[in-house]
Backbone as CSV, one residue per row, in Angstrom:
resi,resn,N_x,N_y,N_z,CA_x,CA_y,CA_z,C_x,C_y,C_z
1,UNK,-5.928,44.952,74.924,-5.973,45.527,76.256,-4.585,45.480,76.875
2,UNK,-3.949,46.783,77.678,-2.622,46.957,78.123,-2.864,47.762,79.362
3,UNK,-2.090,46.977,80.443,-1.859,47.661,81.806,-0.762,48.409,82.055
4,UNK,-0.801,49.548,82.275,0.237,50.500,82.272,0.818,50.040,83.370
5,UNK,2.303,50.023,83.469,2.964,49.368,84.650,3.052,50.543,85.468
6,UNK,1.638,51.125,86.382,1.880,52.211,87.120,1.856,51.339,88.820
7,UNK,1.577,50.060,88.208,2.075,49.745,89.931,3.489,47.660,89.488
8,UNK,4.187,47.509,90.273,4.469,46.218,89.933,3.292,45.546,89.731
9,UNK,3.814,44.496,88.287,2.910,43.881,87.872,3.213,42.181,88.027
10,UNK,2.983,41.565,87.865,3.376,39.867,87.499,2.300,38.611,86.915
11,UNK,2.482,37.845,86.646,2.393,36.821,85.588,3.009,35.241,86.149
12,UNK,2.247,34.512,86.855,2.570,33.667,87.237,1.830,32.014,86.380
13,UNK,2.929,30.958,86.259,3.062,29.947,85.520,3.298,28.700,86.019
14,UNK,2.977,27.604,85.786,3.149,26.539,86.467,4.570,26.231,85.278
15,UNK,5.738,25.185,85.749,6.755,24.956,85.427,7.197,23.649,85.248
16,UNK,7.304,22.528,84.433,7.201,21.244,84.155,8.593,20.718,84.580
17,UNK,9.791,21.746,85.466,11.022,21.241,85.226,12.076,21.235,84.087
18,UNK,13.165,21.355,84.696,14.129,21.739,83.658,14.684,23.102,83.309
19,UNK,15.224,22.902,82.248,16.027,24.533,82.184,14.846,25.249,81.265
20,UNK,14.612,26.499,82.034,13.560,27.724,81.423,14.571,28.573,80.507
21,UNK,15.126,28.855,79.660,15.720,29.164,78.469,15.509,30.729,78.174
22,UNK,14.291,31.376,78.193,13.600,32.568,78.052,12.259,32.759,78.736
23,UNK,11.679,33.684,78.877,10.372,34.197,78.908,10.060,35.195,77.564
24,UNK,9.097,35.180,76.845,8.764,36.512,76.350,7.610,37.218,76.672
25,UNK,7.495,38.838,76.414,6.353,39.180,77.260,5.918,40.353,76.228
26,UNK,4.901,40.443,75.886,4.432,41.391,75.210,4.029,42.914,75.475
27,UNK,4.949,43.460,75.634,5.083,44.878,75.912,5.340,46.113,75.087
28,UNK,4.771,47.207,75.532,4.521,48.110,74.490,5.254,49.755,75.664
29,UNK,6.067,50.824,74.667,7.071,51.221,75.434,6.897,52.343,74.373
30,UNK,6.270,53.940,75.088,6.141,55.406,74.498,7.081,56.079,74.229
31,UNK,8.143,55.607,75.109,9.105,56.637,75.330,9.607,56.394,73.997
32,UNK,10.477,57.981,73.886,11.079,57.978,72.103,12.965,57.910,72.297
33,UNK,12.947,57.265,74.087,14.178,56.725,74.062,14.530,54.952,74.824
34,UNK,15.670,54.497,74.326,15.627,52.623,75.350,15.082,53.094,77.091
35,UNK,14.597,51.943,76.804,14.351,51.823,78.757,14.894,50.858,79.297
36,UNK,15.736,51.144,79.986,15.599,49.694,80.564,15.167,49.406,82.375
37,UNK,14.954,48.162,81.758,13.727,47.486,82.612,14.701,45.987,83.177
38,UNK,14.189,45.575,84.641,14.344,44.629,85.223,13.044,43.625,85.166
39,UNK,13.787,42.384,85.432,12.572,41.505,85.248,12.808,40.611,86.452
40,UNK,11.808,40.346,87.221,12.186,39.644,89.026,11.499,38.129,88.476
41,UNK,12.374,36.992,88.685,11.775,35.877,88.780,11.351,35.579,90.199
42,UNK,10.639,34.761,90.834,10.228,34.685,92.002,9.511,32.898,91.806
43,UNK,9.940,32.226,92.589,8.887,30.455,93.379,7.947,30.702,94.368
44,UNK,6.587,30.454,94.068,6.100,29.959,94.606,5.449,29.079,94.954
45,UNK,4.920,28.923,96.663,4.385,27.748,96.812,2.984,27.193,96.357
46,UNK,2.303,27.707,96.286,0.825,27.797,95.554,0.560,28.571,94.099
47,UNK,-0.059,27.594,93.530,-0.591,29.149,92.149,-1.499,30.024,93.135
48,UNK,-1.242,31.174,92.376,-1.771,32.501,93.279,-0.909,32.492,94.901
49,UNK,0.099,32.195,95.024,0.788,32.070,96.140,1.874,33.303,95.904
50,UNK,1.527,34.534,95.535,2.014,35.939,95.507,2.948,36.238,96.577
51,UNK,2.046,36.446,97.627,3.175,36.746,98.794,4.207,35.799,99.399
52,UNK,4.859,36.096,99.747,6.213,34.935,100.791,6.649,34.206,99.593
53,UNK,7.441,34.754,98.817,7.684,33.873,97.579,8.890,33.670,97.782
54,UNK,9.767,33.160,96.651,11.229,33.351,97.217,11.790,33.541,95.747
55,UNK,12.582,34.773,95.765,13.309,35.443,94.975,14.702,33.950,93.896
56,UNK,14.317,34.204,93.035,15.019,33.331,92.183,16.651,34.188,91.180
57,UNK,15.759,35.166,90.555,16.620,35.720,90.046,16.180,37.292,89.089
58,UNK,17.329,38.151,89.523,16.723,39.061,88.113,17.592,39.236,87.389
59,UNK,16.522,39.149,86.272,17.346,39.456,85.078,17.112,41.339,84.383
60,UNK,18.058,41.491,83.194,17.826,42.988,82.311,17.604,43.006,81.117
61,UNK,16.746,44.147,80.782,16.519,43.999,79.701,16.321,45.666,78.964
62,UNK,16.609,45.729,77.646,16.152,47.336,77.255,15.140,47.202,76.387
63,UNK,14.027,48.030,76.746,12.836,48.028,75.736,13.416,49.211,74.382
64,UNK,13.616,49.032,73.314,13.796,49.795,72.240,12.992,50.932,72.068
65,UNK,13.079,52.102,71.513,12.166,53.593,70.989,10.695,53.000,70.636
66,UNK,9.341,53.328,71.069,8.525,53.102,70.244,8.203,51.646,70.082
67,UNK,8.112,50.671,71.544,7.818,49.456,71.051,6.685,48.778,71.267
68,UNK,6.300,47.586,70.240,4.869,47.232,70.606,5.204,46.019,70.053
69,UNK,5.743,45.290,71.059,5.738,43.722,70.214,6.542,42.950,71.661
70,UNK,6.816,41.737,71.251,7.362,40.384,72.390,8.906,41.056,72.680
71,UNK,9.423,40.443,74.073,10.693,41.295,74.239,11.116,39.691,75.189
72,UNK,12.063,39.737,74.643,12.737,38.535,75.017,13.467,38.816,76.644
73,UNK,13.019,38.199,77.675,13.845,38.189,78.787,14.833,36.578,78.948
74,UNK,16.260,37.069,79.022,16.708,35.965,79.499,16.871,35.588,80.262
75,UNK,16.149,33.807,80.938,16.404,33.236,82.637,17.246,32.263,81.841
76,UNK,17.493,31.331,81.383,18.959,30.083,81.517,18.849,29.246,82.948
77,UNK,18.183,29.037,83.864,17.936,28.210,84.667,17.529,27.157,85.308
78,UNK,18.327,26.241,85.534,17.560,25.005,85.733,16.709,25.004,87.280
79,UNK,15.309,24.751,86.583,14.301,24.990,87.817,13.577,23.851,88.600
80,UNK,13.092,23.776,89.246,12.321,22.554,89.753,10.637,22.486,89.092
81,UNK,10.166,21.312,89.269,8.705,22.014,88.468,8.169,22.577,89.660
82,UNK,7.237,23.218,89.263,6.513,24.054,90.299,6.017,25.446,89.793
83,UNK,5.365,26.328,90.768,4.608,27.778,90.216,5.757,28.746,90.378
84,UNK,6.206,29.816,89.280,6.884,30.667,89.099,6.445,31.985,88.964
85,UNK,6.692,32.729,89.263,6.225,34.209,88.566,7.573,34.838,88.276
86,UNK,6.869,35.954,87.050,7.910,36.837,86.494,7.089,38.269,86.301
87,UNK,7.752,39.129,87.350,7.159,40.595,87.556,7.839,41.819,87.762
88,UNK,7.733,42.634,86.527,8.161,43.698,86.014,7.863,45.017,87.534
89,UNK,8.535,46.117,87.794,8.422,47.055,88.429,7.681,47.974,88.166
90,UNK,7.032,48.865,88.386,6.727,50.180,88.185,7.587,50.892,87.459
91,UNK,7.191,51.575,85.927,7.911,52.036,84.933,7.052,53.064,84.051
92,UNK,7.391,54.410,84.179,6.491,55.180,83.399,6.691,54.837,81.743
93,UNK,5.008,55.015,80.980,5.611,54.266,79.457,5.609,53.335,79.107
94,UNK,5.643,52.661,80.100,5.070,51.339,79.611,4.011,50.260,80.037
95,UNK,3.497,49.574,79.114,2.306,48.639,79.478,2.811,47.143,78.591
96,UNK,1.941,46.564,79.565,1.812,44.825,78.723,0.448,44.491,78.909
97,UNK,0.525,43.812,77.481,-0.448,43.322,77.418,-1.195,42.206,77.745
98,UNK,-2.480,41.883,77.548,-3.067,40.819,78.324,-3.627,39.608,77.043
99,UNK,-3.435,38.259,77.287,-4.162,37.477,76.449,-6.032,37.747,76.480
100,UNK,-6.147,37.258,75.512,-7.739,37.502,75.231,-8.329,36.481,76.465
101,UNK,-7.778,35.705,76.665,-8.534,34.353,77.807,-7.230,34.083,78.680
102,UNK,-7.970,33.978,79.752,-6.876,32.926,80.728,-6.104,31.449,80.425
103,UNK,-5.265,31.514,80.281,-4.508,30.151,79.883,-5.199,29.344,81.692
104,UNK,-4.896,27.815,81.613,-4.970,26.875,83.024,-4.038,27.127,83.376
105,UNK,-3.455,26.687,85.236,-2.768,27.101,85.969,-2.216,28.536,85.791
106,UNK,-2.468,29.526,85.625,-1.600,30.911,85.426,-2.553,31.709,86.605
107,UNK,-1.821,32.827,86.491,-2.481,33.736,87.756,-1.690,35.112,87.225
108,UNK,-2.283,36.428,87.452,-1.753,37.713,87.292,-2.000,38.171,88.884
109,UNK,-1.471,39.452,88.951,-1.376,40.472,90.138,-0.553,41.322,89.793
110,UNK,-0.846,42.741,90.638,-0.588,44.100,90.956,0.275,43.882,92.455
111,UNK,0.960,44.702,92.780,1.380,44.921,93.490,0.972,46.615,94.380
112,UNK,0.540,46.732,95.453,0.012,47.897,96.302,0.898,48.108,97.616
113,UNK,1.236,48.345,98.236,2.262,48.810,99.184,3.068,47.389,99.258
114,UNK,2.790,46.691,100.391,3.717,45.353,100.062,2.574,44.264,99.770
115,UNK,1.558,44.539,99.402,0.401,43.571,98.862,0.667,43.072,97.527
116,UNK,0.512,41.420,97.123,-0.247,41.387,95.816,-1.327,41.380,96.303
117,UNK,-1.827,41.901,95.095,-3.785,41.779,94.873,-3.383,40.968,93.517
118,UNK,-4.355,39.601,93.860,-4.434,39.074,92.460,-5.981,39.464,91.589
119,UNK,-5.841,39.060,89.923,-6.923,40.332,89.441,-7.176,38.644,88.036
120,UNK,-8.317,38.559,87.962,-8.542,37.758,86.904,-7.886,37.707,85.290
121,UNK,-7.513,37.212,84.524,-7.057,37.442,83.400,-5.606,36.859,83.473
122,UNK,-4.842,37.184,82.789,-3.354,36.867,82.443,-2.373,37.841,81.828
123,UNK,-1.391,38.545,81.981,-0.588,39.283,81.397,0.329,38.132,80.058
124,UNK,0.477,38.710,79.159,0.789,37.772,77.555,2.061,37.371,78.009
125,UNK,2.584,35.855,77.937,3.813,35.807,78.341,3.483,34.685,77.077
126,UNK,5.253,33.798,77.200,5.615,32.737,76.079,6.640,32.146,76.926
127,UNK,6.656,30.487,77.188,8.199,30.441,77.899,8.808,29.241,76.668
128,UNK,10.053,29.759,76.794,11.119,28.757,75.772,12.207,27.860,77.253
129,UNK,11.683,26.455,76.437,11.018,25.957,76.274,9.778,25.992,75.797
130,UNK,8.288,25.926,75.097,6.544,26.479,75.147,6.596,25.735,76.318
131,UNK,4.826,26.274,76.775,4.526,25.909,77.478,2.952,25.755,76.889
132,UNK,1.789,25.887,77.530,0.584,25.780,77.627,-0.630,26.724,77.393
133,UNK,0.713,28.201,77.531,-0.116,29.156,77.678,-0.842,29.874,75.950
134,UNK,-1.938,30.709,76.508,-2.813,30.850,75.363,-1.811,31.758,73.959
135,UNK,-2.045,31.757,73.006,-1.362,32.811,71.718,-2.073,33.832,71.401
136,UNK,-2.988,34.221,71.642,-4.189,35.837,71.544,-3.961,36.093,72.383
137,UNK,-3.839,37.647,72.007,-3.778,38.888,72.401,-4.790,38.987,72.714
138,UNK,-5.779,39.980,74.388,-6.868,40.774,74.170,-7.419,41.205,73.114
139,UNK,-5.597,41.976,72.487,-6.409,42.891,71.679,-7.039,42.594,70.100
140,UNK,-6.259,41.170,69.988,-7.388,40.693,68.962,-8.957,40.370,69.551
141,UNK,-9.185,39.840,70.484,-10.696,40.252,70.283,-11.599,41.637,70.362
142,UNK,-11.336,42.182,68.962,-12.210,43.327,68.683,-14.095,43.036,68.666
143,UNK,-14.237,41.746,68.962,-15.646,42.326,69.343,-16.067,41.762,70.591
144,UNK,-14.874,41.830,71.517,-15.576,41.417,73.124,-15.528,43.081,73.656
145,UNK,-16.564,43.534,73.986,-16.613,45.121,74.791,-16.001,44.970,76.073
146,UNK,-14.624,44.945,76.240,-13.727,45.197,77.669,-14.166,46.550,78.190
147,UNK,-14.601,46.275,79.639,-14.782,47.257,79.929,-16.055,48.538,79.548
148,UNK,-17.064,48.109,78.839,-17.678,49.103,78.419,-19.065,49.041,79.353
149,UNK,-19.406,50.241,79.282,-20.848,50.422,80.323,-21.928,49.341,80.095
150,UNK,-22.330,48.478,79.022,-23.286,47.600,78.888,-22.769,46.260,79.457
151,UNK,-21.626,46.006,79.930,-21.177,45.067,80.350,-21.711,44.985,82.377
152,UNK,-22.372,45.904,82.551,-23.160,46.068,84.244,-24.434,45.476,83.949
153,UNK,-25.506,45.114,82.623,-26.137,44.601,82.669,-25.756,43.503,81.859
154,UNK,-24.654,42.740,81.788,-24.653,41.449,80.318,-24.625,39.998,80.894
155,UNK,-25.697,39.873,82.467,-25.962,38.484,83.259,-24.669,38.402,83.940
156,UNK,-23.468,38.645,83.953,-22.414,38.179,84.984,-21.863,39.432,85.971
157,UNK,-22.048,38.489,86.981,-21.658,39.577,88.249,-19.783,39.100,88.522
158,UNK,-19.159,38.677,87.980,-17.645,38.308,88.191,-16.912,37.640,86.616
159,UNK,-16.057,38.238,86.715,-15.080,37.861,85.653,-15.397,36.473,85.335
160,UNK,-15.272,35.652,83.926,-15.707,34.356,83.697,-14.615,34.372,82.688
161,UNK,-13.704,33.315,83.282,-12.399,32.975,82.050,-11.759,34.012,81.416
162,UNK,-11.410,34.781,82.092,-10.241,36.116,82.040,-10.800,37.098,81.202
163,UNK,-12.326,36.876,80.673,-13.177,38.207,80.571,-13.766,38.661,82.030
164,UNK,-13.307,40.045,81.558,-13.824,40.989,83.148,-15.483,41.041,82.980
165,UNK,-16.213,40.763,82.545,-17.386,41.536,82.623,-18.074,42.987,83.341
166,UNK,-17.036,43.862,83.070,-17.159,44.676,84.011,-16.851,46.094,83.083
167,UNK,-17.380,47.050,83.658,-17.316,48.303,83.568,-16.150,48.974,83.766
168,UNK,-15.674,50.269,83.205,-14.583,50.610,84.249,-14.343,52.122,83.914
169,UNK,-14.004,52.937,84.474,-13.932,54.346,84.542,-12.539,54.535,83.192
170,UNK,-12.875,55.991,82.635,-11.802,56.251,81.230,-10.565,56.613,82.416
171,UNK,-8.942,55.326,82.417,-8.254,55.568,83.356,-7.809,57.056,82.572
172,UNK,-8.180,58.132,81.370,-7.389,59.104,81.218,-8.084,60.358,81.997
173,UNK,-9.181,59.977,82.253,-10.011,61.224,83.220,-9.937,60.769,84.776
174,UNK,-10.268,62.056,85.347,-10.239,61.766,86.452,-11.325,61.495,87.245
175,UNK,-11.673,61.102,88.300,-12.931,60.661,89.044,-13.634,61.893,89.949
176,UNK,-14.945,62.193,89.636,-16.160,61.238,89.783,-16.077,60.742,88.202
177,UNK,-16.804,59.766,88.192,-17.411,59.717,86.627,-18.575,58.284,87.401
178,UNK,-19.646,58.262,86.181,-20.654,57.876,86.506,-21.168,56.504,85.211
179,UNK,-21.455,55.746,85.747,-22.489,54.548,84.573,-23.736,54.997,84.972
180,UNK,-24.683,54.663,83.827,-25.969,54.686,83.576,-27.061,53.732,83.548
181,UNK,-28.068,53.011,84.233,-29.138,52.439,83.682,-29.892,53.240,83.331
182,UNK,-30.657,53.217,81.991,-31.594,54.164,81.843,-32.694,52.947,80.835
183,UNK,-34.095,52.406,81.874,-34.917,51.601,81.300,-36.057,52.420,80.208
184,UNK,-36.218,51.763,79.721,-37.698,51.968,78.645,-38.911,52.531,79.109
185,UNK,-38.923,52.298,80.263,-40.188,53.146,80.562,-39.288,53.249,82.808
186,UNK,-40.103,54.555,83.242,-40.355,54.092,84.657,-40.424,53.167,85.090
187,UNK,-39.419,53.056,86.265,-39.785,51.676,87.061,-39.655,52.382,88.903
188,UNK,-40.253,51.363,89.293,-40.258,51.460,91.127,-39.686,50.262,92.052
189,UNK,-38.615,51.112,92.527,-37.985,49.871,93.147,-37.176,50.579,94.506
190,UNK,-36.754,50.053,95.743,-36.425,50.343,96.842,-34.863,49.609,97.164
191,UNK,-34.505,49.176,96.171,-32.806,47.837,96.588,-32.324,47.820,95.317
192,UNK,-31.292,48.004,95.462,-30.040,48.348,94.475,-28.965,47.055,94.717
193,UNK,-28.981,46.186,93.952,-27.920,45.414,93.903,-26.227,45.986,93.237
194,UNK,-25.720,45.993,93.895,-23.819,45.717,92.998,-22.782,45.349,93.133
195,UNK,-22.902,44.698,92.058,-20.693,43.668,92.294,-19.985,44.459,91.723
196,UNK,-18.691,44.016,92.362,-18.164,44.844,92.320,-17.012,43.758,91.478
197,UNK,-15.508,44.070,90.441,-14.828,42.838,90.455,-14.203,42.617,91.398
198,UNK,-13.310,42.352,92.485,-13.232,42.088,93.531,-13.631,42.779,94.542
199,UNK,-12.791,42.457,96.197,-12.966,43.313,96.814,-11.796,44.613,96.988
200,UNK,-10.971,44.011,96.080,-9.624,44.684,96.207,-10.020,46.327,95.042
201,UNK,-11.397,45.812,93.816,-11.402,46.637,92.871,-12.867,46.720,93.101
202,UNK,-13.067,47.376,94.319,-14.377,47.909,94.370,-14.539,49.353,95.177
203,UNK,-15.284,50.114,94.150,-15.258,51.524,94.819,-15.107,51.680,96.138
204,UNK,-13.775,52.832,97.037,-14.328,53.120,98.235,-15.285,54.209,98.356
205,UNK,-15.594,54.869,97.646,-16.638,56.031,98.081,-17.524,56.074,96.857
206,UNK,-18.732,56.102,96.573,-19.550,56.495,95.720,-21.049,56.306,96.392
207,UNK,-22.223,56.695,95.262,-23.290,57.216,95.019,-24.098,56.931,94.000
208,UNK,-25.410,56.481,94.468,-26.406,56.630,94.086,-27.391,57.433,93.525
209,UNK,-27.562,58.166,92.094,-28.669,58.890,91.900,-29.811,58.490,90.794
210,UNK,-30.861,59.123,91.199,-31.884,59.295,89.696,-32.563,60.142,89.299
211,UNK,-33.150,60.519,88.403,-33.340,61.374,87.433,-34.921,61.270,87.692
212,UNK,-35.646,62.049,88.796,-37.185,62.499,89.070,-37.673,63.844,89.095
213,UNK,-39.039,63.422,88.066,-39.198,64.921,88.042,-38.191,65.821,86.902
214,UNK,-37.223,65.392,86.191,-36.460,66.339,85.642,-35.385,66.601,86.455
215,UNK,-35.189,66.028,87.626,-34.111,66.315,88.314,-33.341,65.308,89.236
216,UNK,-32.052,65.534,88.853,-31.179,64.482,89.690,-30.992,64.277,91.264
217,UNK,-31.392,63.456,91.987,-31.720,63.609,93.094,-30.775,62.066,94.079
218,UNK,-29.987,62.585,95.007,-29.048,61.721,95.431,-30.070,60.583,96.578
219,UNK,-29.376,58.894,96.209,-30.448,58.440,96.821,-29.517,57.922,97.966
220,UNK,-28.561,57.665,97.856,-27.503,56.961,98.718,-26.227,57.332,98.526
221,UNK,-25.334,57.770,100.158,-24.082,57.908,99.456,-23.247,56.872,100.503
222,UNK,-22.104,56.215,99.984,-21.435,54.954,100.697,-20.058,55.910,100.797
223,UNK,-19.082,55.503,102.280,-18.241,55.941,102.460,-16.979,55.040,102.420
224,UNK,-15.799,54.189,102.566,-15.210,53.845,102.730,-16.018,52.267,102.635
225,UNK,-16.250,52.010,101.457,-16.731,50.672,101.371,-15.548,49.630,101.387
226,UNK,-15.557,48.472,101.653,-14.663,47.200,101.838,-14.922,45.866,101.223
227,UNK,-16.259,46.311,100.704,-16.993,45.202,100.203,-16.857,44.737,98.477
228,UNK,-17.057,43.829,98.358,-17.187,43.440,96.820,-18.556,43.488,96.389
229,UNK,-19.916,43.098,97.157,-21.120,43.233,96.830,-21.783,43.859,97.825
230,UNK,-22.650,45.303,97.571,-23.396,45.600,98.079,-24.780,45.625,97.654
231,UNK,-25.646,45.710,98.729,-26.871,45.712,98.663,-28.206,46.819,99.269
232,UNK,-27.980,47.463,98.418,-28.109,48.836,99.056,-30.041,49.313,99.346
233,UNK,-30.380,49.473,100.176,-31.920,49.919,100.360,-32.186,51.212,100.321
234,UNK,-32.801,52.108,99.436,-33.366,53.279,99.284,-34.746,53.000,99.693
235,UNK,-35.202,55.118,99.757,-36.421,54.827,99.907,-37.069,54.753,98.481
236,UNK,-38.115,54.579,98.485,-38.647,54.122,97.128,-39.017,54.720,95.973
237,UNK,-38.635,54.854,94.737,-37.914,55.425,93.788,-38.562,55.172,92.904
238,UNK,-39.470,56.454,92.035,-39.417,56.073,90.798,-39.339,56.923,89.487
239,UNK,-38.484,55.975,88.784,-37.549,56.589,87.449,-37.326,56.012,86.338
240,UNK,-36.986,56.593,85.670,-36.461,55.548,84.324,-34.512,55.998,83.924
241,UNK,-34.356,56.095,85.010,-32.830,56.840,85.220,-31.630,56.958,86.220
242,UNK,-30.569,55.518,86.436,-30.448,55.720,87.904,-28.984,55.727,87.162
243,UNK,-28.103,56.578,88.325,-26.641,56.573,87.912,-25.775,55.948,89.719
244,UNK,-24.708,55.268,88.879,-23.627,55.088,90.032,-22.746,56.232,89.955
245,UNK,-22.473,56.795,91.080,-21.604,57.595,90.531,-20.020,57.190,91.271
246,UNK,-18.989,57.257,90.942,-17.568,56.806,91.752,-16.827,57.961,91.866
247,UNK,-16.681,58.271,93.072,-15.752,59.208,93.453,-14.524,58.785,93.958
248,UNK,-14.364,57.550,94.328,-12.981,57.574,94.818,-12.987,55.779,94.601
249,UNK,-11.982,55.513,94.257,-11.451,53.861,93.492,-10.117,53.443,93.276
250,UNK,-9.475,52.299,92.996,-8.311,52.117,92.407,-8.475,51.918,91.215
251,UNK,-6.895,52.421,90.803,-7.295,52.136,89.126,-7.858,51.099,88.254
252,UNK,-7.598,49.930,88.688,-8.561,49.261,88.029,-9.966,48.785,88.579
253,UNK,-10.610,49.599,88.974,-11.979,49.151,89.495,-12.812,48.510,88.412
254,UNK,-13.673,47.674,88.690,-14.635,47.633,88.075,-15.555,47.159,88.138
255,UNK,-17.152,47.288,87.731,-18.110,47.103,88.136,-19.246,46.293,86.939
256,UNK,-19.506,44.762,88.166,-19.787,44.121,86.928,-21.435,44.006,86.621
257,UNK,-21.832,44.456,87.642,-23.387,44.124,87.893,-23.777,45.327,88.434
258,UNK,-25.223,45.787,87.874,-25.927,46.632,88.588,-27.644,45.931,88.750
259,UNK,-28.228,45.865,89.685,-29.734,45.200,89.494,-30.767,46.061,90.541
260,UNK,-31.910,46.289,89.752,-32.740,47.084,91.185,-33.936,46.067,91.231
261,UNK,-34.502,46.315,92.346,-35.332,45.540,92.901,-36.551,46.261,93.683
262,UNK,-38.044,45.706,93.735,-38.637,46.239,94.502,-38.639,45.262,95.578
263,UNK,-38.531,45.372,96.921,-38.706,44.591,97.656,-39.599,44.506,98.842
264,UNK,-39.726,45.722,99.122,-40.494,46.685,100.219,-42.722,45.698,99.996
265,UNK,-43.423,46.509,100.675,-44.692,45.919,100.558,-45.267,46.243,99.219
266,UNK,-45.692,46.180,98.760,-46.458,46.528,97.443,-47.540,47.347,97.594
């Protein structure tokens, strides 16, 4: 799994003291010419302490034609112990990748106008000196389903140890696009449960439909949602066919839970 650096990204580390020597970061680079790329060190005061940080140092670096492997950034600095981050800019072409699990103390985030949003998981780093952090790649686990539509019903409503459990729209198409429950037989139910993975990556606009009668029929539509979990009441419904549909999201949305319910009188 690789996040296209279409917004600043970062990778934050707890720091034992002493001189930090390198970072490496596992990045992968389309272009069929060098790029080069800056790398922002930044202190902070808290893990997950993103904002109000204080600028340490940047360093440079050129990603080579065609790359998909560790890229050595050099820091040489003697640091204090404490939480660090190291976060790449917005760069067409390129992505990094993510460890399969969250290493302890680490933290990732995006960057959105002058926001971090922090996002579960870890971007692949290495510091020389080592440190603590995990050696898998995402993308060696070929049989965890990142991201795939059966992951809205697989019991977790929130990321658990830097698996997303969550759904997520093909980022190469564009939106609406829709997930599916579709049960074994008819069911009747009036309340729609859904998580969302945060609140930062939860649809602002989408919809409710199902499939009655042979025909798709809209049951709810939400406008400018803010929420991470909604709980939505229709009138009472019955189908063997309900779709979310997302019309409008950030790129990494995703959706980890869907549950219906009858709740109404019987």
């Amino acid at each position: 799994t690789r996040h296209n650096l279409d917004h600043d990204r970062a990778v934050m580390f707890q720091w034992k003291g002493g001189t930090l020597g390198n970072i490496d970061l596992y990045l992968e680079s389309k272009s069929a010419q060098p790029v080069d790329l800056e790398a922002h060190l930044c202190r902070a005061k808290t893990l997950c302490g993103f904002q109000d940080a204080e600028q340490i140092g940047t360093m440079k670096v050129t990603l080579p034609p065609d790359l998909r492997d560790w890229i050595r950034v050099p820091i040489g600095l003697q640091l204090e112990p404490g939480y660090y981050f190291l976060w790449l800019p917005m760069t067409p072409g390129v992505s990094w990748a993510l460890f399969g699990s969250e290493p302890p103390q680490t933290a990732r985030a995006y960057r959105s106008g002058d926001a971090w949003n922090q996002m579960p998981g870890c971007y692949a780093f290495r510091t020389d000196p080592p440190g603590e952090e995990a050696s898998r790649l995402a993308d060696d686990w070929d049989d965890q389903p990142w991201f795939s539509p059966q992951n809205v019903v697989d019991g977790f409503a929130r990321a658990i140890r830097g698996i997303p459990h969550s759904w997520r729209p093909d980022p190469a198409q564009e939106l609406p696009q829709w997930v599916e429950l579709k049960f074994p037989s008819p069911v009747v139910f009036d309340t729609v449960h859904i998580s969302f993975q945060s609140r930062q990556l939860a649809a602002k606009d989408f919809s409710l439909s199902a499939q009655v009668d042979g025909q798709w029929q809209m049951l709810v539509q939400i406008a400018d949602n803010a929420q991470r979990r909604r709980v939505l009441c229709i009138p009472e419904t019955r189908t063997d066919r309900l779709r979310l549909n997302v019309q409008k999201a950030p790129p990494e949305i995703g959706v980890c839970e869907i549950r219906v319910y009858r709740e109404g009188s019987p």
